[in-house]
PyMOL commands that place a pseudoatom at each C-alpha (Angstrom):
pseudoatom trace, name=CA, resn=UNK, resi=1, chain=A, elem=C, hetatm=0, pos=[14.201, -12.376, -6.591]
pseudoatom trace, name=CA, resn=UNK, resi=2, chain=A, elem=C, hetatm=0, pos=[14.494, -12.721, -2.953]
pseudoatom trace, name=CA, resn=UNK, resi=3, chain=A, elem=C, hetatm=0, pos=[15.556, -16.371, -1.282]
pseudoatom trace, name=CA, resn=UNK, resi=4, chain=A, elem=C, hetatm=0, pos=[12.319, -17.400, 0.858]
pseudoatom trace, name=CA, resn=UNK, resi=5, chain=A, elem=C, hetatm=0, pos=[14.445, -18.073, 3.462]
pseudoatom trace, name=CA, resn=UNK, resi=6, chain=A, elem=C, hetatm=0, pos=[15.900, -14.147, 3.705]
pseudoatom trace, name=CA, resn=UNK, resi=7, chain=A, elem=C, hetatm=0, pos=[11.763, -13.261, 3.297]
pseudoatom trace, name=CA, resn=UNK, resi=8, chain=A, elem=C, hetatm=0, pos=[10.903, -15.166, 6.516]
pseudoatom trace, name=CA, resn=UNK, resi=9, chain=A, elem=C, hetatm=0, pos=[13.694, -14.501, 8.530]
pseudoatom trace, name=CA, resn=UNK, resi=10, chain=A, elem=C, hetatm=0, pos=[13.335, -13.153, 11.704]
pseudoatom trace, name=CA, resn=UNK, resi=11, chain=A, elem=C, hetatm=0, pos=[16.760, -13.686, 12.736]
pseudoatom trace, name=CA, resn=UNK, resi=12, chain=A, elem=C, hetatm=0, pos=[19.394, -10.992, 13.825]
pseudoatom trace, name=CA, resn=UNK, resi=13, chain=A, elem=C, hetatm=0, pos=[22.285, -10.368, 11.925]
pseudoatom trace, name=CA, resn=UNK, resi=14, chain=A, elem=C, hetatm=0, pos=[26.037, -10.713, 12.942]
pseudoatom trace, name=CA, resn=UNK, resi=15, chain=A, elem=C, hetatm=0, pos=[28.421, -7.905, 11.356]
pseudoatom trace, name=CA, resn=UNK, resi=16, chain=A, elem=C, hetatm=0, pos=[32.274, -7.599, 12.283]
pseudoatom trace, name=CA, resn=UNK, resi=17, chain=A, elem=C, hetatm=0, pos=[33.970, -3.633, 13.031]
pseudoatom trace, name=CA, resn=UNK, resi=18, chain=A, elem=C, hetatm=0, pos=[37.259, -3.469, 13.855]
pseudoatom trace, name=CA, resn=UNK, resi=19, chain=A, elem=C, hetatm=0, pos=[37.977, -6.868, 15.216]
pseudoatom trace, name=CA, resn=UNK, resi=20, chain=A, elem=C, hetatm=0, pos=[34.463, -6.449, 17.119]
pseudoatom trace, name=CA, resn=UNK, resi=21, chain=A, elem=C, hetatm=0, pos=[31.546, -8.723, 16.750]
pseudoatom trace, name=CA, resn=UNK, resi=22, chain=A, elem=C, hetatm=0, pos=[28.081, -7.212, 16.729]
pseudoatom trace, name=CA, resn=UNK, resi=23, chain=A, elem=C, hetatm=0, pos=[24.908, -8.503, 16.938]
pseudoatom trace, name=CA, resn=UNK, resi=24, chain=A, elem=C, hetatm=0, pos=[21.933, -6.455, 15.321]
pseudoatom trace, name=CA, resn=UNK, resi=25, chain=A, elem=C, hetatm=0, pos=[18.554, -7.433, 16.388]
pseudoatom trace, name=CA, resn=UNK, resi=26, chain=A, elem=C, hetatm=0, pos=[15.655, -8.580, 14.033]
pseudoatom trace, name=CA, resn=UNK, resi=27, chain=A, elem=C, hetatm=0, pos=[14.124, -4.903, 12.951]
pseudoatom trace, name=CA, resn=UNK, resi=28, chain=A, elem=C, hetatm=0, pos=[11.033, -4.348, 10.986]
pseudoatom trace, name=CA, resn=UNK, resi=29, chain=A, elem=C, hetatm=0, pos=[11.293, -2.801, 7.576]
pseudoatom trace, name=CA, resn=UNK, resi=30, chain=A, elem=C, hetatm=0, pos=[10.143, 0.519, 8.689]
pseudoatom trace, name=CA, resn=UNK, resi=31, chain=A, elem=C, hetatm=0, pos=[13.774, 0.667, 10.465]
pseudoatom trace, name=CA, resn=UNK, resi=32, chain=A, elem=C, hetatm=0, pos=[15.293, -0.219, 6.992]
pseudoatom trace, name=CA, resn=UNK, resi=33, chain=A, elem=C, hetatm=0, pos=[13.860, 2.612, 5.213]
pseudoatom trace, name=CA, resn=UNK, resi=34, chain=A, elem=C, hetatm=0, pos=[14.664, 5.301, 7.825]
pseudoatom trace, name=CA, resn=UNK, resi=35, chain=A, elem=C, hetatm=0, pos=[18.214, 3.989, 7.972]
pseudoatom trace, name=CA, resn=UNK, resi=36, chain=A, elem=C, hetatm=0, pos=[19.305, 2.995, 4.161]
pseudoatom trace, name=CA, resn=UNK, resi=37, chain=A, elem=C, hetatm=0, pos=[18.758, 6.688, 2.941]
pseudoatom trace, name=CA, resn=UNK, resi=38, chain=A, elem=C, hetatm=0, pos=[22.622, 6.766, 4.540]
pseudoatom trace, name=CA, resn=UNK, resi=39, chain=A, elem=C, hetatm=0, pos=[23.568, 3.186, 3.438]
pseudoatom trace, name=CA, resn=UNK, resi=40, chain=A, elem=C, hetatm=0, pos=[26.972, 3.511, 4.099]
pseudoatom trace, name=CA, resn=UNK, resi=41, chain=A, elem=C, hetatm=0, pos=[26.656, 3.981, 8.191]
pseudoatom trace, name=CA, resn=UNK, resi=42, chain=A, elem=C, hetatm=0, pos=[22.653, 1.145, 7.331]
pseudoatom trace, name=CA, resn=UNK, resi=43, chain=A, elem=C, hetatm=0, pos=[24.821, -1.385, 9.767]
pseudoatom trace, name=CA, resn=UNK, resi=44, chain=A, elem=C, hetatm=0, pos=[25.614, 1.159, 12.824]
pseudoatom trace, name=CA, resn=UNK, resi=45, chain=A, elem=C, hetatm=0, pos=[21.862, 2.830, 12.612]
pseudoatom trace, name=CA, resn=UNK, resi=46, chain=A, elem=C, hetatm=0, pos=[20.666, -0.689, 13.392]
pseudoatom trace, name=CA, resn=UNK, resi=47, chain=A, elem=C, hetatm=0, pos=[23.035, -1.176, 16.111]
pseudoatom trace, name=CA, resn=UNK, resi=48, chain=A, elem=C, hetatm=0, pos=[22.015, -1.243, 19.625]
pseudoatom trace, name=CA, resn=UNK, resi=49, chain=A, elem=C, hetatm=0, pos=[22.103, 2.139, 21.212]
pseudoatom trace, name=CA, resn=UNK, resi=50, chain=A, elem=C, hetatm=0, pos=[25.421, 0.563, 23.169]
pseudoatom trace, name=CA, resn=UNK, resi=51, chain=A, elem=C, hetatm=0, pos=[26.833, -0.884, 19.757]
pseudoatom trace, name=CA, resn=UNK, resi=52, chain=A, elem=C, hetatm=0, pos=[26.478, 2.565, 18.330]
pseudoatom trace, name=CA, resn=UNK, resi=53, chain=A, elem=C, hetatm=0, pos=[28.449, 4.000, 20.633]
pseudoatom trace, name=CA, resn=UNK, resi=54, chain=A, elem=C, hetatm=0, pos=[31.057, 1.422, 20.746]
pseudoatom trace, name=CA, resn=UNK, resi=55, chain=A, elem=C, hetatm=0, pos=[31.608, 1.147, 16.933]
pseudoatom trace, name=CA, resn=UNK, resi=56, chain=A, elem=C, hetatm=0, pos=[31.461, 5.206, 16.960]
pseudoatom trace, name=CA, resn=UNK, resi=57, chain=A, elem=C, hetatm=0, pos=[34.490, 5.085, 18.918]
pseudoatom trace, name=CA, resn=UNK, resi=58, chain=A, elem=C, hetatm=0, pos=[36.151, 2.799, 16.830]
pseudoatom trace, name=CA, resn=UNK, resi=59, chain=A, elem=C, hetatm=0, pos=[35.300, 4.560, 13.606]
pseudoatom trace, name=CA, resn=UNK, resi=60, chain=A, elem=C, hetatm=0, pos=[37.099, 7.478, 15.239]
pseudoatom trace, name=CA, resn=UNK, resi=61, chain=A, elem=C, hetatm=0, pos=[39.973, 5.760, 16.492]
pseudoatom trace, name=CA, resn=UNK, resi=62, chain=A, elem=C, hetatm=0, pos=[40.625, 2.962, 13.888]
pseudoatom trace, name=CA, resn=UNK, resi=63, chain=A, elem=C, hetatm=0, pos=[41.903, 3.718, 10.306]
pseudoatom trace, name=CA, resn=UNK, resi=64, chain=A, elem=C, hetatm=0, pos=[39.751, 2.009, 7.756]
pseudoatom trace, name=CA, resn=UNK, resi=65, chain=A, elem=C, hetatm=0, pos=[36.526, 1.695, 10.065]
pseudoatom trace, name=CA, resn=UNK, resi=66, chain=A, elem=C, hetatm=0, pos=[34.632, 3.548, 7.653]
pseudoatom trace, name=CA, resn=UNK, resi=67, chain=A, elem=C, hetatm=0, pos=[35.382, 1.218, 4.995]
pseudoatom trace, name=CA, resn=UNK, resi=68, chain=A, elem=C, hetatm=0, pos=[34.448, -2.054, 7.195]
pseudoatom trace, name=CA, resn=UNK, resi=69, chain=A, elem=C, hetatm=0, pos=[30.939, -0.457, 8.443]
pseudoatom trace, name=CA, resn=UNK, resi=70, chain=A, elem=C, hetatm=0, pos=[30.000, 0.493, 4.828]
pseudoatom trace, name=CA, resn=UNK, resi=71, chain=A, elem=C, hetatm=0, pos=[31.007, -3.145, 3.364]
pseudoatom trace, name=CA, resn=UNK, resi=72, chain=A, elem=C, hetatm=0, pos=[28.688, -4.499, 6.433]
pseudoatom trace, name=CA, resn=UNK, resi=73, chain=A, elem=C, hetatm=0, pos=[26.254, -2.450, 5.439]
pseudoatom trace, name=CA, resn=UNK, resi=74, chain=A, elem=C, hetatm=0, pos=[25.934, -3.744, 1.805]
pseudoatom trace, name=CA, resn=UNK, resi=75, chain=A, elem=C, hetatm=0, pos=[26.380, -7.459, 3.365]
pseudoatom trace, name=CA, resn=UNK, resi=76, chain=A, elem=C, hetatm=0, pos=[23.528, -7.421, 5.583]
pseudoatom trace, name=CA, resn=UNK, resi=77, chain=A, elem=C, hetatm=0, pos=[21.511, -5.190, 3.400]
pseudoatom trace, name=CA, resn=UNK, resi=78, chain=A, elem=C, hetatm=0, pos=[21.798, -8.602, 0.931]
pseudoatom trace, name=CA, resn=UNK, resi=79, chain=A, elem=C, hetatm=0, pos=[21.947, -11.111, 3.500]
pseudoatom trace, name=CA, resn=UNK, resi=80, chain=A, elem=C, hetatm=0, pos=[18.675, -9.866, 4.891]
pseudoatom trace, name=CA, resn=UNK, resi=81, chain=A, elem=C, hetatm=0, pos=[16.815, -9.912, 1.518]
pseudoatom trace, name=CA, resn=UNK, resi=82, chain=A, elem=C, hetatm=0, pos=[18.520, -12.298, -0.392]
pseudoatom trace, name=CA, resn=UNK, resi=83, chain=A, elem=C, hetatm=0, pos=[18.857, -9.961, -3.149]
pseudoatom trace, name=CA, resn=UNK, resi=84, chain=A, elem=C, hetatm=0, pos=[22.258, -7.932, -4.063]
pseudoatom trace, name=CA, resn=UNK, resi=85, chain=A, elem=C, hetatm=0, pos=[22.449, -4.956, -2.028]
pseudoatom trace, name=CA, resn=UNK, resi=86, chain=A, elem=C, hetatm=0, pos=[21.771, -2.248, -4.743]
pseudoatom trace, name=CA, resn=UNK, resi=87, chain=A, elem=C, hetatm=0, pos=[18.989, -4.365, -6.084]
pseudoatom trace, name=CA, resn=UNK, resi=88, chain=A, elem=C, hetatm=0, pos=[17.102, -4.056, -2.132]
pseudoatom trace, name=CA, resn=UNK, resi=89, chain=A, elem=C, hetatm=0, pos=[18.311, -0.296, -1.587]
pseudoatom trace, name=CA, resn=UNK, resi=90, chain=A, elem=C, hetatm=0, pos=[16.263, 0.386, -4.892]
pseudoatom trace, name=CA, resn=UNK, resi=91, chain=A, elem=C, hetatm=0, pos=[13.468, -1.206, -3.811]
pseudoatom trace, name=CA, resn=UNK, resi=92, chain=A, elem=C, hetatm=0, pos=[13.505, 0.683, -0.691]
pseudoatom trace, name=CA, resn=UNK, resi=93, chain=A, elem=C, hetatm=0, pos=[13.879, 3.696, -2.081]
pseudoatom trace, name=CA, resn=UNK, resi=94, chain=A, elem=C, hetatm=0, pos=[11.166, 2.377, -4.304]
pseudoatom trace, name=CA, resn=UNK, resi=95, chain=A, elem=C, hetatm=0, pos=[8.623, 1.911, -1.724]
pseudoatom trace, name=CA, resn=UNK, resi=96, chain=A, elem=C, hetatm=0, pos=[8.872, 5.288, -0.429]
pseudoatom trace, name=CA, resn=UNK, resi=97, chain=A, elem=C, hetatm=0, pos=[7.100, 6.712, -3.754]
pseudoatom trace, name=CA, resn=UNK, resi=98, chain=A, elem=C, hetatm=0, pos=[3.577, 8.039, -2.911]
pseudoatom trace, name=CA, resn=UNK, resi=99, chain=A, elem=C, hetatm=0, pos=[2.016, 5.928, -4.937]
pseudoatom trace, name=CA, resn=UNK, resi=100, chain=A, elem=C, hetatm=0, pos=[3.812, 3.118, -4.477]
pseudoatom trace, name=CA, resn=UNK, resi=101, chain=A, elem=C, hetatm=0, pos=[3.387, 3.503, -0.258]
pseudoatom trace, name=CA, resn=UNK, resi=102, chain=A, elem=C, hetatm=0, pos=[0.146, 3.848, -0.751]
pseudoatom trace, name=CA, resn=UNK, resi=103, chain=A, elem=C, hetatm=0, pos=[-0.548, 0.550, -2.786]
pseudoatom trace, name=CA, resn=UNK, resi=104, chain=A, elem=C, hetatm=0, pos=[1.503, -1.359, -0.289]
pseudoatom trace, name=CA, resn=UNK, resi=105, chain=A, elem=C, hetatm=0, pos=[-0.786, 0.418, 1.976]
pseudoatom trace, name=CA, resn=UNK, resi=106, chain=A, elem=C, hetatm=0, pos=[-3.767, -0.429, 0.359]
pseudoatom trace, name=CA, resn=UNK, resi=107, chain=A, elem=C, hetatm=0, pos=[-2.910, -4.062, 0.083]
pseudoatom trace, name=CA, resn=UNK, resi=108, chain=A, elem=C, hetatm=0, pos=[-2.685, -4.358, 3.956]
pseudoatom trace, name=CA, resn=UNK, resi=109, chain=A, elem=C, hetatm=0, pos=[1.201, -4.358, 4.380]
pseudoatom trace, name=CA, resn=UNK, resi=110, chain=A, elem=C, hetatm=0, pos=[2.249, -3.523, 7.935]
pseudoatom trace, name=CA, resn=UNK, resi=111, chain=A, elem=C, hetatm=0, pos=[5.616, -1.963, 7.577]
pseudoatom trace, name=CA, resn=UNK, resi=112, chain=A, elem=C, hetatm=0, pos=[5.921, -2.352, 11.526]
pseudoatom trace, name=CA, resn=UNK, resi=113, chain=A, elem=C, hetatm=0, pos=[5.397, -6.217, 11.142]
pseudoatom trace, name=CA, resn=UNK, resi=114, chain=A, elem=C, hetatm=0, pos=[7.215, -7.117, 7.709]
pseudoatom trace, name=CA, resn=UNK, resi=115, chain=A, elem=C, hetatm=0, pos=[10.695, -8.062, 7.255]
pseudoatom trace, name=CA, resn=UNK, resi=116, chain=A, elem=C, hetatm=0, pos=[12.940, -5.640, 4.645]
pseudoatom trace, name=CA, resn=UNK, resi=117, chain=A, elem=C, hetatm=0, pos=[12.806, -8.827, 2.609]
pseudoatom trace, name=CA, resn=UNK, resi=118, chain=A, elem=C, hetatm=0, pos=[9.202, -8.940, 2.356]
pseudoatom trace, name=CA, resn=UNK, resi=119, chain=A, elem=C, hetatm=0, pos=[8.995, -5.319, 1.889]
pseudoatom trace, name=CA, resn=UNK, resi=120, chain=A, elem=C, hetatm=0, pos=[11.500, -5.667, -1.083]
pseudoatom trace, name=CA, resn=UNK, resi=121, chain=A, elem=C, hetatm=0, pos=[9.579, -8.923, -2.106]
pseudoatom trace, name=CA, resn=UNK, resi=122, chain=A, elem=C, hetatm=0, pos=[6.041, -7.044, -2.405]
pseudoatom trace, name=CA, resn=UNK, resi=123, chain=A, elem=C, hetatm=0, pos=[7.623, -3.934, -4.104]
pseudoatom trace, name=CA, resn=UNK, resi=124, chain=A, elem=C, hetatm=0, pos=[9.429, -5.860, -6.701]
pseudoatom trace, name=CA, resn=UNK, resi=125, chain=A, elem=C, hetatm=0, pos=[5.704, -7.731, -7.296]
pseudoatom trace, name=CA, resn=UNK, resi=126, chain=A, elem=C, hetatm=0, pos=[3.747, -4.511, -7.409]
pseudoatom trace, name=CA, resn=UNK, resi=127, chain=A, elem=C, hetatm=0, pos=[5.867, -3.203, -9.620]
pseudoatom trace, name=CA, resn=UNK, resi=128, chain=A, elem=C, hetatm=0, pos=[5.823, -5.815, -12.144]
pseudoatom trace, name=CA, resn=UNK, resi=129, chain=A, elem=C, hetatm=0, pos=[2.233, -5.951, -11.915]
pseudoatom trace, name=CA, resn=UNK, resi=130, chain=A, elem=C, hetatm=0, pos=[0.602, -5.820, -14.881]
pseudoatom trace, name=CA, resn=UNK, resi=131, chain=A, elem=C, hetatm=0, pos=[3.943, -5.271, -17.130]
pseudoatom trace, name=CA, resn=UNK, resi=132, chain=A, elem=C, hetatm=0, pos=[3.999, -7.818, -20.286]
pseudoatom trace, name=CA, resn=UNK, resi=133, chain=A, elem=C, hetatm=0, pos=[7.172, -10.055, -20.327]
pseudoatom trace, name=CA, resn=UNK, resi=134, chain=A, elem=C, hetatm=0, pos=[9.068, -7.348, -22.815]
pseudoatom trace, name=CA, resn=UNK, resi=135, chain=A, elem=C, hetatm=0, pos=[8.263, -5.013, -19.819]
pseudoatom trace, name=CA, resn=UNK, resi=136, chain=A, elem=C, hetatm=0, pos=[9.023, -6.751, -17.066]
pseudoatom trace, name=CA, resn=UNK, resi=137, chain=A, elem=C, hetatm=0, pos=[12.301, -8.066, -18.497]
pseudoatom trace, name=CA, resn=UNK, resi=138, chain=A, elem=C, hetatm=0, pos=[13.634, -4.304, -18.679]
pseudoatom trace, name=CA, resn=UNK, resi=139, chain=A, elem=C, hetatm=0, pos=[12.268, -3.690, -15.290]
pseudoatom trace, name=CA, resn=UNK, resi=140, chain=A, elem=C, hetatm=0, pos=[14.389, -6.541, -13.881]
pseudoatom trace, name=CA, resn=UNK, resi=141, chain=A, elem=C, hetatm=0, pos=[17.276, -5.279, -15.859]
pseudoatom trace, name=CA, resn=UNK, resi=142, chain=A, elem=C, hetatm=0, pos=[17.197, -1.567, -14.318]
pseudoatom trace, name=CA, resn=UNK, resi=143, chain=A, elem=C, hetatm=0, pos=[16.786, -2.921, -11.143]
pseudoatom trace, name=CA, resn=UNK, resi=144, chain=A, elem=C, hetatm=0, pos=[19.959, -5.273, -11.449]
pseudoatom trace, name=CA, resn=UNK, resi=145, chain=A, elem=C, hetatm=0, pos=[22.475, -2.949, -13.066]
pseudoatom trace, name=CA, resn=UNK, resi=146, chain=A, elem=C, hetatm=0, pos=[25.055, -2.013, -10.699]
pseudoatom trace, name=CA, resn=UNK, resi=147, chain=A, elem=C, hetatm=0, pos=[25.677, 1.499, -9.727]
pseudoatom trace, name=CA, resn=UNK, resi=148, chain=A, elem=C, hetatm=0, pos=[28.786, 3.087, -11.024]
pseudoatom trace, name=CA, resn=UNK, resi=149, chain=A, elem=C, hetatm=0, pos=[31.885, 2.222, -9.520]
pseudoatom trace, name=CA, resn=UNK, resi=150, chain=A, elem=C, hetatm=0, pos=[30.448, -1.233, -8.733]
pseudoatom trace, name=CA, resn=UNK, resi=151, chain=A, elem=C, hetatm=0, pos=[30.402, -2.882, -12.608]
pseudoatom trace, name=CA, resn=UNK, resi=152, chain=A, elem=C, hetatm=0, pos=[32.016, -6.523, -10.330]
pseudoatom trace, name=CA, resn=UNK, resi=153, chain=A, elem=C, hetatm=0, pos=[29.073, -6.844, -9.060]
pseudoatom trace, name=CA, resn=UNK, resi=154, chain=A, elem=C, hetatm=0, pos=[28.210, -8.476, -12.819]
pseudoatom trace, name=CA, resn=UNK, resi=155, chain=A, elem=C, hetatm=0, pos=[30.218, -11.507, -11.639]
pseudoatom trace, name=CA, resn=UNK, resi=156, chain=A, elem=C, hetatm=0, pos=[27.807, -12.996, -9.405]
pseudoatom trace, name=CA, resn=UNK, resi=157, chain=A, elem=C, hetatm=0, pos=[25.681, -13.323, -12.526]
pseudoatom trace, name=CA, resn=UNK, resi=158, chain=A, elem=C, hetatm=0, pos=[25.208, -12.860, -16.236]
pseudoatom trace, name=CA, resn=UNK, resi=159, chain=A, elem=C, hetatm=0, pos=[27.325, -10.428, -17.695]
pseudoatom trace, name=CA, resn=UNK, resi=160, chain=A, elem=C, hetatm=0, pos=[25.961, -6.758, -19.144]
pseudoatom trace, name=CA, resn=UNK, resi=161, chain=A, elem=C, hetatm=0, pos=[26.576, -8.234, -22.529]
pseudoatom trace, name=CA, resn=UNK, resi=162, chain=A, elem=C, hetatm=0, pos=[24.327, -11.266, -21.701]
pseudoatom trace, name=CA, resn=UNK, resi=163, chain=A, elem=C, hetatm=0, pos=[21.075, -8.828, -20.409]
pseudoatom trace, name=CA, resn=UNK, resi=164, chain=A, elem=C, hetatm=0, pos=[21.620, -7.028, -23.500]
pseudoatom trace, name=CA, resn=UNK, resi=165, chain=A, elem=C, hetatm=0, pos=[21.446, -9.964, -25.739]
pseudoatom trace, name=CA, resn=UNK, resi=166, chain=A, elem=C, hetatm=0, pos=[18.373, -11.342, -23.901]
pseudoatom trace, name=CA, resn=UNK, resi=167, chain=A, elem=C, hetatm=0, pos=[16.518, -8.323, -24.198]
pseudoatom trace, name=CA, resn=UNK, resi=168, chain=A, elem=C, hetatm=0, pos=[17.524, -7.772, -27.928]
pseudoatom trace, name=CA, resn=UNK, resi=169, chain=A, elem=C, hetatm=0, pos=[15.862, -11.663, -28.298]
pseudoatom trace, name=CA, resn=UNK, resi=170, chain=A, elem=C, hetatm=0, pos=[13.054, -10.105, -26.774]
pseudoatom trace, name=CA, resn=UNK, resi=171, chain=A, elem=C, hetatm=0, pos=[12.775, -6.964, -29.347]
pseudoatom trace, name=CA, resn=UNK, resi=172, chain=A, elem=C, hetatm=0, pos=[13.333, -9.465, -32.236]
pseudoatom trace, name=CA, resn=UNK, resi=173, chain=A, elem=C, hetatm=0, pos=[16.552, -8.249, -32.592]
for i in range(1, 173): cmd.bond("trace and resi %d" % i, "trace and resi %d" % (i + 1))
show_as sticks, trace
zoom trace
C-alpha cells in the first residue's frame, strides 16, 4: 500500500518536458480524479494555466513530447501515492463508483482537503473491508496486475508466477 510519506504530502511535484522543468502545485484529490480519466496528458492538466500553455507549445513543436508528458504522468501519478501508477489510477477510477463515493462520503472524506494518496489509501481500505484473507489476497492481486502492454512493471516486485503460487497456497492448492 501507499508510503505514509506520499499520504501526507503536501508537497508539489517537479516533472521535466522537453528540456523544461515544471513545477505542479500541491492539488487536492478532487483535481486527480477530473484529470486521470486522460492519464496520458494527468501531468499537463495539473500544470499551471502558464505551464499548460508552455508545454502545449512544446508538444506541438517537439518530436517525442507526447511520449515525455505521458511517462510524467505515470511518475507523479506514483510518486504522489506511493503506489505504482496503474495500481492509484484504479483506485481512482475506483472511487468514482456510486457506492463507493458515497461511503467515502459517508465516512467524512473531504475530497477538496485530501491528498490523491489518501484518497487511494481510504479506497484501497474500504474496499478490503470486510473481505476474509482468501478475499482480500485476490483483491490485492487485481489491483496490482499490470495493464497490457506494461507486463515490466512485474519487476519492481514478485513475479505473475509468484501471485499465482501464493494464492494457490491460499486455495490449498
Amino acid at each position: 500500500m501507499p508510503s505514509d510519506v506520499a499520504l501526507l504530502a503536501r508537497s508539489p511535484l517537479y516533472i521535466r518536458v522537453c528540456g523544461r522543468d515544471y513545477v505542479l502545485p500541491w492539488r487536492p484529490v478532487t483535481d486527480w480524479v477530473v484529470a486521470v480519466d486522460r492519464l496520458g496528458s494527468l501531468a499537463a492538466r495539473l500544470a499551471t494555466p502558464e505551464d499548460r500553455e508552455r508545454m502545449s507549445e512544446d508538444i506541438l513543436t517537439t518530436p517525442g513530447a507526447v511520449e515525455q508528458v505521458q511517462q510524467e504522468s505515470k511518475r507523479i501519478l506514483a510518486e504522489a501515492t506511493g503506489l505504482k501508477w496503474f495500481e492509484a489510477a484504479r483506485l481512482l477510477a475506483a472511487s468514482l463508483d456510486t457506492e463507493t463515493m458515497g461511503r467515502l462520503m459517508l465516512a467524512g472524506l473531504d475530497p477538496e482537503r485530501m491528498s490523491v494518496g489518501q484518497w487511494c489509501a481510504a479506497t484501497y481500505a474500504l474496499y478490503l473491508k470486510g473481505h476474509n484473507q482468501e478475499e482480500r489476497t485476490k483483491i490485492q492481486f487485481m489491483l496490482m496486475l499490470p495493464p497490457a502492454g506494461e507486463e515490466d512493471a512485474w519487476d519492481d516486485g514478485p513475479t505473475p508466477d509468484d501471485a499465482m503460487a501464493a494464492v494457490a497456497a491460499l486455495n490449498g492448492k
